[in-house]
N, C-alpha and C positions, 0 to 999 in steps of 0.2 A: 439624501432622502429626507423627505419632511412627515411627518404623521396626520392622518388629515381625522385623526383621531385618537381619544385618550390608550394609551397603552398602561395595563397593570401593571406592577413589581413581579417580575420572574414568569409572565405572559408571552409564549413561543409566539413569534411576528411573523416566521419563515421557517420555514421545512423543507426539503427535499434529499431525494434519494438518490447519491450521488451515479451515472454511468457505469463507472470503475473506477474503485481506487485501490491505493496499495503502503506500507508502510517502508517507510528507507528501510533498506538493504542494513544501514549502519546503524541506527537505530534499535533496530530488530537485535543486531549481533550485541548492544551493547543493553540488550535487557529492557527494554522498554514493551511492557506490554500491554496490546493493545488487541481490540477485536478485529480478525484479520479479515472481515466484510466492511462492516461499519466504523471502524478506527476509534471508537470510544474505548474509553482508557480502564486496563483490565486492573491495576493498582492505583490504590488510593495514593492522597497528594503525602500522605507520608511515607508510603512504599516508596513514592518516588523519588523524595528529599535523602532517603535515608542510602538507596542505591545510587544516587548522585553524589551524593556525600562521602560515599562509604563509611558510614560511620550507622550501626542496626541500633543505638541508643539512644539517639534523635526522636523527637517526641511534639509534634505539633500540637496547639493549643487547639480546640472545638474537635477534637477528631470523630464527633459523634453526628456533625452535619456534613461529613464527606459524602456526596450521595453514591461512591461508587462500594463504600462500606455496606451500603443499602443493596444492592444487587449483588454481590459477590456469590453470595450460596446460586445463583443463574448462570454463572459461568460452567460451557462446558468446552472438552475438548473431542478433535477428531480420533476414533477409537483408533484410526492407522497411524498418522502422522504425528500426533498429537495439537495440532494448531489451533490456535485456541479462542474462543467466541463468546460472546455477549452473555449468548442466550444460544436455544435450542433454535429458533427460528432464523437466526443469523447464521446458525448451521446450515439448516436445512435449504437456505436460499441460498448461501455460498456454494453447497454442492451442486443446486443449479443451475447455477449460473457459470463458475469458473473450476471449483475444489476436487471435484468428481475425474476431472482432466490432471491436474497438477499436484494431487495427492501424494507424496514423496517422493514427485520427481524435479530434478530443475534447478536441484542445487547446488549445481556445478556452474551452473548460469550464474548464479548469485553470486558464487566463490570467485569467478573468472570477473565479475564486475566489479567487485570489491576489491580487485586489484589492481584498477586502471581509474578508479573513481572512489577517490580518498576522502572523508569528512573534511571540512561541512557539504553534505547532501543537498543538489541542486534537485537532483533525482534521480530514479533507481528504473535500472532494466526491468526489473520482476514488473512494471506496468504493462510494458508489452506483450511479457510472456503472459502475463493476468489475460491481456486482452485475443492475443491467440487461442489459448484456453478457452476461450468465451466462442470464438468463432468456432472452436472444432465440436462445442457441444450443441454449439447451434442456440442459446438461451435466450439469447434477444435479439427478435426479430429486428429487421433491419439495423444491425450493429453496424456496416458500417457506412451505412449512410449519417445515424447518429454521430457518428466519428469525422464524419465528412463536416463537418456543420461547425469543427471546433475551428479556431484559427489559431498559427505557432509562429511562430516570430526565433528564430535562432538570436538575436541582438534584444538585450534590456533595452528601450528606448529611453526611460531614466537614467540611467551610467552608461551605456552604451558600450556595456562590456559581451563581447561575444562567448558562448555557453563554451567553457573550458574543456570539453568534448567534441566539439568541431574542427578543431585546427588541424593543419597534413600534419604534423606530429605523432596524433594519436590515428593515423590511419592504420599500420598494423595490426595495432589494439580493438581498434574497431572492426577492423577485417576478422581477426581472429574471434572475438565474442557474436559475431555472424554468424562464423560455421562450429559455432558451440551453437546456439539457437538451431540452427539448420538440424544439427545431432541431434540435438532433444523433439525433433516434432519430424521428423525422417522417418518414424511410422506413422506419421498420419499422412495420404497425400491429398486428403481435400482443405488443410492447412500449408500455407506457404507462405514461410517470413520472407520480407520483402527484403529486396537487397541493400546493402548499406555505400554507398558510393561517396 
């Protein structure tokens, strides 16, 4: 891309709101937190040296221009679940859209994947479920036509390595984290996860 005009020092070029998204499954487990609509990051860059590190006496230099130090008293969490967000208004649109559905449930889903799909994270079931969630609340009109629109490729066409969850190997695995999905949305029946073959 070319600029066909001056851009400032720290001048937002691009924005958007992404569809759905979701945070790895492993990630999550291993203390990374983030806001679980918008993925902005709920620890500062030395919470996160220090948790990677394991070591809580690490001490970064400027800690005073971290801007998530700057927002931190806006973080809230879900008064059930406790999952935890930005801001109030990253709440209140996650419940519209997905939260309001998957509110302490579906963590069995999580736990069954995290057993068949080990770090490093290509990507995590909880998308899915994010996005059934979405259908059963109904929050975005025409969801899945939007969805229709993305294109997926099972093959990297740069290494040409195929997604390490494809192969007949892992079909039990996948059979069985189906009818864990199937269980968890088996009271709703104008949701239906599609089959996995």
């Amino acid at each position: 891309m070319v600029a066909s005009v001056n851009i400032k020092k720290d001048e937002t070029i691009f924005s958007e709101v992404a569809l759905v998204s979701c945070q790895f499954s492993w990630n999550k487990t291993y203390g990374y937190l983030s806001c679980d609509l918008c993925m902005s990051p709920l620890e500062t860059a030395e919470e996160n040296v220090r948790r990677l590190a394991f070591d809580e006496t690490i001490v970064l230099p400027y800690s005073e221009l971290d801007p998530v130090a700057h927002v931190q008293q806006n973080f809230v969490s879900c008064e059930n679940c406790s999952t935890k967000y930005c801001s109030k208004e990253c709440l209140s649109t996650a419940n519209k859209l997905y939260h309001n559905v998957m509110c302490g449930r579906y963590d069995e889903i999580n736990e069954k994947w995290k057993t068949i799909h080990y770090p490093p994270e290509t990507s995590t079931i909880m998308i899915i479920v994010r996005i059934f969630a979405m259908l059963k609340s109904q929050s975005v009109p025409n969801l899945m036509e939007k969805l229709n629109e993305f294109s997926c490729r099972s093959i990297n066409e740069d290494i040409s390595l195929c997604h390490k969850m494809l192969g007949e190997k892992f079909q039990d695995q996948i059979s069985d984290l189906h009818k864990t999905i199937l269980q968890a949305f088996q009271d709703d029946e104008a949701t239906v996860a599609p089959r996995v073959t």
